[in-house]
C-alpha positions as CSV (number, residue, x, y, z in Angstrom):
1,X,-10.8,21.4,38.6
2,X,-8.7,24.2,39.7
3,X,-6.2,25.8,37.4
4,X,-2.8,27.2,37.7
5,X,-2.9,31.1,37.2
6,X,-6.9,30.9,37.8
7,X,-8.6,32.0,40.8
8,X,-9.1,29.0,43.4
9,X,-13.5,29.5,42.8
10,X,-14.2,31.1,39.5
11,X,-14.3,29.6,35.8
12,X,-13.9,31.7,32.9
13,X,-17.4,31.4,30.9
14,X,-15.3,32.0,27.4
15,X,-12.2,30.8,27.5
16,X,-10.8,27.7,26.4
17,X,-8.6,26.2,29.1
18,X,-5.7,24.4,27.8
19,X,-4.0,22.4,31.1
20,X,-1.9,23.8,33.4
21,X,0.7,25.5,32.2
22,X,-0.7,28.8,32.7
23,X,1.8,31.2,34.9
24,X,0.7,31.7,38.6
25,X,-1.1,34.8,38.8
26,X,-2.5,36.6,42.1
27,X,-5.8,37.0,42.8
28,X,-8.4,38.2,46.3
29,X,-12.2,37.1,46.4
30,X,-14.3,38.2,48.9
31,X,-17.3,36.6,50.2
32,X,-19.7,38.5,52.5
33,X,-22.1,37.1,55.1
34,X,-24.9,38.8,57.3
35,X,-24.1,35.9,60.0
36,X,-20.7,33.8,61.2
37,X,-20.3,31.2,59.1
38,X,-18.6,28.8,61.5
39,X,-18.6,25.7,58.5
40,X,-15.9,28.2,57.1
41,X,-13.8,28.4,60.3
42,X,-14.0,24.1,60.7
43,X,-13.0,24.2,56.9
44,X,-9.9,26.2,57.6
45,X,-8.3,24.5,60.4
46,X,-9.8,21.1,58.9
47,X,-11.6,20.2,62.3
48,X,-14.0,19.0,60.3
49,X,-13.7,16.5,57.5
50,X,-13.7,17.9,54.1
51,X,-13.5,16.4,50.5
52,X,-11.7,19.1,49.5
53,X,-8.7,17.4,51.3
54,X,-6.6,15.2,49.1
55,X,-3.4,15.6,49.4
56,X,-1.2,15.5,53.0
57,X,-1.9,18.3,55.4
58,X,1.5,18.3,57.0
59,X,2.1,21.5,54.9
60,X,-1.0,23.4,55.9
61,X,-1.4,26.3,58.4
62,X,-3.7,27.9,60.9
63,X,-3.3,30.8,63.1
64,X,-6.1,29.8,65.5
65,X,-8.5,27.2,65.6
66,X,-12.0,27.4,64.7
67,X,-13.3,27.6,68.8
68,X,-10.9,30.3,69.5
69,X,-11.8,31.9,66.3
70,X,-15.5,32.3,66.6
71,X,-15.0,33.5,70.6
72,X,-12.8,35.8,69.1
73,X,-15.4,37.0,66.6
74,X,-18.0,37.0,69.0
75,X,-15.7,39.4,71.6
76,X,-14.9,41.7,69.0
77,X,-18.2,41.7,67.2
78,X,-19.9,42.9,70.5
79,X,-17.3,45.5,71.4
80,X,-17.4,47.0,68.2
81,X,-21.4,47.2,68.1
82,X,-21.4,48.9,71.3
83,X,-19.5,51.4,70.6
84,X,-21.7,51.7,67.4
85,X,-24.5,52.2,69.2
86,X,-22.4,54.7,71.7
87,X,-21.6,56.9,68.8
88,X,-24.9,56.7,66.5
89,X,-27.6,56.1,69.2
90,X,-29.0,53.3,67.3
91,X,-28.8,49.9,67.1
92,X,-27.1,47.7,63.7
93,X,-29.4,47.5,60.7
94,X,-30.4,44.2,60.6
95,X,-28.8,43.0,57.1
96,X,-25.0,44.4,58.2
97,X,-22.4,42.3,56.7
98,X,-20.9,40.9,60.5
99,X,-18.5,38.3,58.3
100,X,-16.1,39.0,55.6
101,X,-14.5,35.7,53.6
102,X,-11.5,36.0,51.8
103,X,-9.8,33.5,49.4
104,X,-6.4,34.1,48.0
105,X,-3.8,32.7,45.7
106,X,-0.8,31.5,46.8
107,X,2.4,29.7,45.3
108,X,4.0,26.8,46.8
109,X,6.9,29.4,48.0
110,X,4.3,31.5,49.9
111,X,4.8,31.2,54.4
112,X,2.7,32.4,57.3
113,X,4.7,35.5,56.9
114,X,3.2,36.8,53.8
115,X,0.3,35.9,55.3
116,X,0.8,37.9,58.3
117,X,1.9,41.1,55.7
118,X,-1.5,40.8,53.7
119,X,-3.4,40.4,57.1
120,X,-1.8,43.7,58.3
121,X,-2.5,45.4,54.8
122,X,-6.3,44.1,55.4
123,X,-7.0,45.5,59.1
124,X,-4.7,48.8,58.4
125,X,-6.8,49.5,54.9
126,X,-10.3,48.6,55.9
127,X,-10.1,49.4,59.7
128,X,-11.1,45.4,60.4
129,X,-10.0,42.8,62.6
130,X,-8.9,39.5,60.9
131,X,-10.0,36.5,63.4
132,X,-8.3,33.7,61.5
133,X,-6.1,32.9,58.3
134,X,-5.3,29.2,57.2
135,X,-3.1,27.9,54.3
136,X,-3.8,25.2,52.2
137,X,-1.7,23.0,50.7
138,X,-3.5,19.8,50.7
139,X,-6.3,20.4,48.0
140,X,-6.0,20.3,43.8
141,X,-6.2,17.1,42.2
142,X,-4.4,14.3,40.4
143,X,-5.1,14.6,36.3
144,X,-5.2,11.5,34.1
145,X,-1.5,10.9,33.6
146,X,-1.1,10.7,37.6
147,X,0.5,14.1,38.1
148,X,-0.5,16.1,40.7
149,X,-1.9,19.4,41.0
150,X,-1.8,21.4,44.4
151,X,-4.6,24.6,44.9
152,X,-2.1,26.6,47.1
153,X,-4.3,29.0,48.4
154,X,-4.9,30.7,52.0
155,X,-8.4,31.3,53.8
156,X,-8.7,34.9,55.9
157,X,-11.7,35.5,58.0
158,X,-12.3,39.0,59.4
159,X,-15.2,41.2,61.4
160,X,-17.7,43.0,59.1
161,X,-17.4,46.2,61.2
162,X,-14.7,48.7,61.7
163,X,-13.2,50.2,64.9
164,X,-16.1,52.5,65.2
165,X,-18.8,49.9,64.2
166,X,-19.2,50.9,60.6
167,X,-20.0,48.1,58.4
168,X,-16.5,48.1,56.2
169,X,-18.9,46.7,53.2
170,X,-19.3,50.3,52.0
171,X,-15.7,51.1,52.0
172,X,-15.5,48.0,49.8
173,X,-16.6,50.0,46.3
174,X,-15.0,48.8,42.1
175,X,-12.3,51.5,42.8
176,X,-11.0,49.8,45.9
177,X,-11.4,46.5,45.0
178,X,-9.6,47.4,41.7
179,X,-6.6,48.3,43.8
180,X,-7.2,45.7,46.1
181,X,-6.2,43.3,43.4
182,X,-2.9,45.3,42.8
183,X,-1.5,45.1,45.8
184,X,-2.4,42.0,46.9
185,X,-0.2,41.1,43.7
186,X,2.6,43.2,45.3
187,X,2.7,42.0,48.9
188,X,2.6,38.4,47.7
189,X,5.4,39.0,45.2
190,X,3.5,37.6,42.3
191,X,1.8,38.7,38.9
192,X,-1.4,40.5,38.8
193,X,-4.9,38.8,37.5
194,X,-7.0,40.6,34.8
195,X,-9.4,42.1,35.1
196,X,-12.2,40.3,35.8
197,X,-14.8,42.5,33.8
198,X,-11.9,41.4,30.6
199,X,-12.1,38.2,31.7
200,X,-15.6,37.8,32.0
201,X,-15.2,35.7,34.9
202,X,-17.9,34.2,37.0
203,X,-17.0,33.9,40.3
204,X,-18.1,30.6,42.2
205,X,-18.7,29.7,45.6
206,X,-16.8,26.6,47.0
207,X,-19.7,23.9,46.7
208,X,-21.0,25.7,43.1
209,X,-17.3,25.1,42.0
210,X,-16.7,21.1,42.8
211,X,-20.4,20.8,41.3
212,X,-19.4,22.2,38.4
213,X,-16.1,20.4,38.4
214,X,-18.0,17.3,38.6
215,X,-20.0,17.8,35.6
216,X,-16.6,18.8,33.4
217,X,-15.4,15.2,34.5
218,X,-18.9,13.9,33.7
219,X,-18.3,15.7,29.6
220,X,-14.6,14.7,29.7
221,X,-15.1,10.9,30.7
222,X,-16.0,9.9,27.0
223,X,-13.5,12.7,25.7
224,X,-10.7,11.1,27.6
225,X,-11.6,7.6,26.1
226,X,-11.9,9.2,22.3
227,X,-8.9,10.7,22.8
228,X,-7.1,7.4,24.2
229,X,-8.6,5.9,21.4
230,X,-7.3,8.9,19.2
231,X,-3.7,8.5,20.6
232,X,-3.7,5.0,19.8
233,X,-4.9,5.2,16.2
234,X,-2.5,8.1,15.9
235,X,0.5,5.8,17.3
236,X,-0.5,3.1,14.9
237,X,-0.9,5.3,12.2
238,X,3.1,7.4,13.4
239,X,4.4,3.3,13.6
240,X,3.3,2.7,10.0
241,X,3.9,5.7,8.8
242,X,8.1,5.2,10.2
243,X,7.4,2.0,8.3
244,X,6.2,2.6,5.4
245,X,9.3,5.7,5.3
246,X,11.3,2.9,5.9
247,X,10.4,0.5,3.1
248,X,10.5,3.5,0.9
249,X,14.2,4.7,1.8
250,X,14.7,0.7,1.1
251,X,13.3,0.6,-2.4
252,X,15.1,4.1,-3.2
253,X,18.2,2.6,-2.3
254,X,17.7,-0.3,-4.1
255,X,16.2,1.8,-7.1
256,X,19.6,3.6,-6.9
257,X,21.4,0.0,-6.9
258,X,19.3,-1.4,-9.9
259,X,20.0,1.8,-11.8
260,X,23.8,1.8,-11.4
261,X,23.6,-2.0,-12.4
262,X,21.1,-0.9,-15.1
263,X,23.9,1.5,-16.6
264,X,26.8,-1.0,-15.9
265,X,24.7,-3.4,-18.1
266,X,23.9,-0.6,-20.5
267,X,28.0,0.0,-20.6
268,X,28.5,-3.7,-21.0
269,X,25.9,-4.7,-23.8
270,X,27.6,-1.6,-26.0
271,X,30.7,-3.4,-25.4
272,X,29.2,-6.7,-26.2
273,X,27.5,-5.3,-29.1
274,X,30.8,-4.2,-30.7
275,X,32.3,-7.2,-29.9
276,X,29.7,-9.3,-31.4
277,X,29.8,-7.5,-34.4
278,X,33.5,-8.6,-35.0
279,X,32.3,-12.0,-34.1
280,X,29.5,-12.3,-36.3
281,X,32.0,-11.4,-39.0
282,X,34.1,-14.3,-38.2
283,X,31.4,-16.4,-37.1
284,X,30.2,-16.0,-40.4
285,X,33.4,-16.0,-42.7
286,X,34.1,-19.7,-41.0
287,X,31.2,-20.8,-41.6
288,X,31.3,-20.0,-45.4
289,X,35.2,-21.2,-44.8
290,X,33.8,-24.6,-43.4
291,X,31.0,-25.1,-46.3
292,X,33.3,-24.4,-48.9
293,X,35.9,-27.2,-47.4
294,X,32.9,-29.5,-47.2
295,X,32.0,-29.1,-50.2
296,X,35.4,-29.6,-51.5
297,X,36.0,-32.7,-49.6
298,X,32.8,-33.5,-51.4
299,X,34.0,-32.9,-54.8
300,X,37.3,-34.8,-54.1
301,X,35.0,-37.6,-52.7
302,X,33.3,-38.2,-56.3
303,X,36.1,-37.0,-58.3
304,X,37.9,-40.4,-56.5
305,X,34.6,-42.5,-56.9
306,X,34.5,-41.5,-60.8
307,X,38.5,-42.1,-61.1
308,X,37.8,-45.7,-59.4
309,X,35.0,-46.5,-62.0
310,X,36.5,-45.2,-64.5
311,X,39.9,-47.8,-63.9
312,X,37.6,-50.6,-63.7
313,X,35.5,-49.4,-66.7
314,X,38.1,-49.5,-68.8
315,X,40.1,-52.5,-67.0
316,X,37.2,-54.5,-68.3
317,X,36.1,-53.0,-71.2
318,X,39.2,-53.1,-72.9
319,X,39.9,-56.9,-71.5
320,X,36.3,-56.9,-73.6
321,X,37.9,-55.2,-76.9
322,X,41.0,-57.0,-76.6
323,X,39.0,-60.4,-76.4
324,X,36.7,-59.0,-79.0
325,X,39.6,-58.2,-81.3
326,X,40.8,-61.9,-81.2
327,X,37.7,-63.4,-82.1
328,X,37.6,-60.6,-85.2
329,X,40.6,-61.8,-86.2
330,X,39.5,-64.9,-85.4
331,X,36.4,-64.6,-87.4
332,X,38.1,-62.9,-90.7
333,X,40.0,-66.2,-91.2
334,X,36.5,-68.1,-90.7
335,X,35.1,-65.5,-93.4
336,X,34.8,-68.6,-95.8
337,X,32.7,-70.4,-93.6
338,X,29.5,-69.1,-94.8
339,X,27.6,-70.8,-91.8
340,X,29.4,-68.0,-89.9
341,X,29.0,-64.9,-91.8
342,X,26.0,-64.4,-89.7
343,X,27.6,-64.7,-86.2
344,X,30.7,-62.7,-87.4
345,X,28.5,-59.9,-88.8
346,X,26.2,-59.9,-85.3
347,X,29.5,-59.5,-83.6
348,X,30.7,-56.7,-85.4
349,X,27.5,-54.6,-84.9
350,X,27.8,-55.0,-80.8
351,X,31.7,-54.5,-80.8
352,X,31.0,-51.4,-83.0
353,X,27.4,-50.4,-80.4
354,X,30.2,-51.1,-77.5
355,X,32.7,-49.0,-79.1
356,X,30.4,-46.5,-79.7
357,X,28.5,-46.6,-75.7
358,X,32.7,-46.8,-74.2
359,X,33.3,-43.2,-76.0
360,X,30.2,-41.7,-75.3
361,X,30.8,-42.3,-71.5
362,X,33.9,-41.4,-71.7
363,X,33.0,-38.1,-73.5
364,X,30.4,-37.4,-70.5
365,X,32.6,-37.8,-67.8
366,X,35.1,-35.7,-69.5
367,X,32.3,-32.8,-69.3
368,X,31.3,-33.3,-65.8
369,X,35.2,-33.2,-64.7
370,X,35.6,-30.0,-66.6
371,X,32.7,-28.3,-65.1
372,X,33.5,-29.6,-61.5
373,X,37.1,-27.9,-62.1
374,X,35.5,-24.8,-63.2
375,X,33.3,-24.6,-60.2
376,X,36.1,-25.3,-57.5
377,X,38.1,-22.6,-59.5
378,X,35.1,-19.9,-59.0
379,X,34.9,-20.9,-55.2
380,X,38.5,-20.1,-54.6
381,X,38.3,-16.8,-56.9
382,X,35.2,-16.0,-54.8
383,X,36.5,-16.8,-51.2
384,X,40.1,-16.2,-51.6
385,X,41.3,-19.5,-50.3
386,X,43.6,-22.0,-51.0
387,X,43.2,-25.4,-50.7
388,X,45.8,-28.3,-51.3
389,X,43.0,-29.4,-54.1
390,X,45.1,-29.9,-57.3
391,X,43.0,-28.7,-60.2
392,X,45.5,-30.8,-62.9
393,X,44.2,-34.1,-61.3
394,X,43.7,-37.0,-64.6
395,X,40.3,-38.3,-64.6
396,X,41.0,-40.0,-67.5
């Protein structure tokens, strides 16, 4: 997986990659081979089918195609050996580096002109001849939200040897590539990579690089489906946490409700208590009020019941006397009748036991009047009512 900011065909060994957001920095890799590698002139000017390719390659460019290219490497390569062996009498050493690779990192705002700047740069600085450059804007990839990711980078493929037939690998030391680096950044108008020996890159080939591309997706397969799964608990989890924040701004409201109807009740029950207070007073005064009436009527109820009995006791006992009187006098003039003495003297003892039971009831009733009075009179002192009772009623 290629990176923004990152060169095109190197992975940092420790450092934690964190998307794509990185700025886009510059950065020059150079590859060196004893032989032409034509699979790397067919890749440039995509002659030949490559995976690499996924994206359109209507934006891509190529000075010269991968035929022209390697007779122009071959023409060149052969003019500058001779005059090699010309000057030093002697043929090329064997393992001379005859093919230079270079990989560079572009923007999407970078043309075939800054190309053609950084191609002068490279022929004027290492004396070289560049046979081809290509610009790619059809490779990157597509991450897991569907968003693409575009490598822009460029290819440039120049002669191992100098004018004079000098391998330019020597003139290729730390220093120069150091400063290489620098003003690549320049001519390409874009910010300069760190160092690599800070970053402790390791620097990949192209093949080396989708291999190991292809074991990250291998690791992050299952990491992708944890962290689905993580996002989904998560979203659960945010849902019913909004919820449960919800529910609780709901029962704080209503707390607030309950306690401002908790102190209106509070306000009301002091009011109520006050209230009932003067009611229980009056409550209660009536109801002593209402007993003492009933018992009044009571009163007056057996003070008219005695004053009944007490007309028809004496109604009849008196018709008894009266009777009882005439047969006395009856009797006295019978005294002589000695046959009679008996019955008169029989009569006189039950008229006199009569008399005598008449004035005893009469002498209780007289009592129980009196005390009834008394009692009524000790009601009214005590409750300080007046009643239309009249306490001078005869119960005689």
């Amino acid at each position: 997986m290629w990176l923004r900011g990152q060169d095109p065909l190197t992975i940092p060994e420790k450092t934690i990659i964190k998307g794509n957001k990185m700025s886009r920095k510059s950065s020059i890799v150079l590859q060196y081979h004893k032989e032409i590698k034509y699979s790397y002139l067919y890749h440039n000017d995509r002659s030949k089918p490559t995976k690499n390719s996924i994206f359109p390659t209507d934006n891509n460019y190529y000075n010269l195609g991968s035929k022209n290219a390697t007779k122009l490497f071959y023409k060149t390569f052969k003019e500058r050996e001779e005059v090699y062996k010309q000057t030093k009498k002697r043929k090329l050493h064997k393992n001379t580096i005859k093919h230079i690779s270079a990989i560079v990192n572009l923007d999407h705002f970078h043309t075939k002109e800054d190309m053609k700047k950084l191609v002068k740069y490279l022929e004027e600085k290492l004396d070289t001849k560049v046979i081809q450059f290509a610009i790619h804007k059809d490779e990157g990839f597509i991450d897991e939200n569907g968003e693409k990711h575009i490598n822009y980078h460029a290819h440039i493929e120049m002669l191992g040897l100098d004018s004079q037939g000098r391998s330019i690998r020597k003139k290729i030391t730390r220093g120069f590539l150091k400063q290489l680096q620098t003003d690549v950044a320049k001519i390409l108008r874009m910010e300069r990579g760190t160092d690599r020996r800070i970053t402790k890159r390791k620097r990949l080939d192209t093949y080396e690089y989708k291999e190991h591309i292809k074991r990250v997706n291998e690791i992050k397969q299952p990491l992708k489906y944890a962290n689905k799964l993580v996002s989904k608990k998560y979203s659960n989890l945010k849902k019913e946490k909004e919820q449960l924040e919800e529910k609780i701004k709901q029962l704080e409201q209503k707390n607030k409700q309950l306690e401002n109807e908790n102190n209106l009740l509070k306000n009301e029950i002091e009011k109520l208590k006050i209230e009932l207070g003067n009611i229980e007073t009056t409550k209660e005064y009536k109801e002593k009020i209402y007993k003492l009436n009933k018992f009044i009527k009571d009163i007056k109820k057996i003070i008219v019941y005695i004053n009944k009995q007490l007309e028809v006791f004496r109604k009849e006992d008196y018709d008894k006397i009266s009777k009882l009187q005439k047969e006395i006098r009856m009797n006295k003039k019978l005294k002589n009748l000695l046959e009679q003495s008996e019955t008169l003297k029989k009569l006189e003892e039950n008229t006199f036991n009569l008399f005598l039971y008449i004035i005893d009831k009469f002498e209780k009733h007289e009592k129980e009047k009196q005390l009834l009075i008394q009692e009524i009179k000790r009601l009214q002192k005590e409750y300080g009512i007046t009643t239309n009772y009249d306490s001078s009623i005869n119960l005689s």
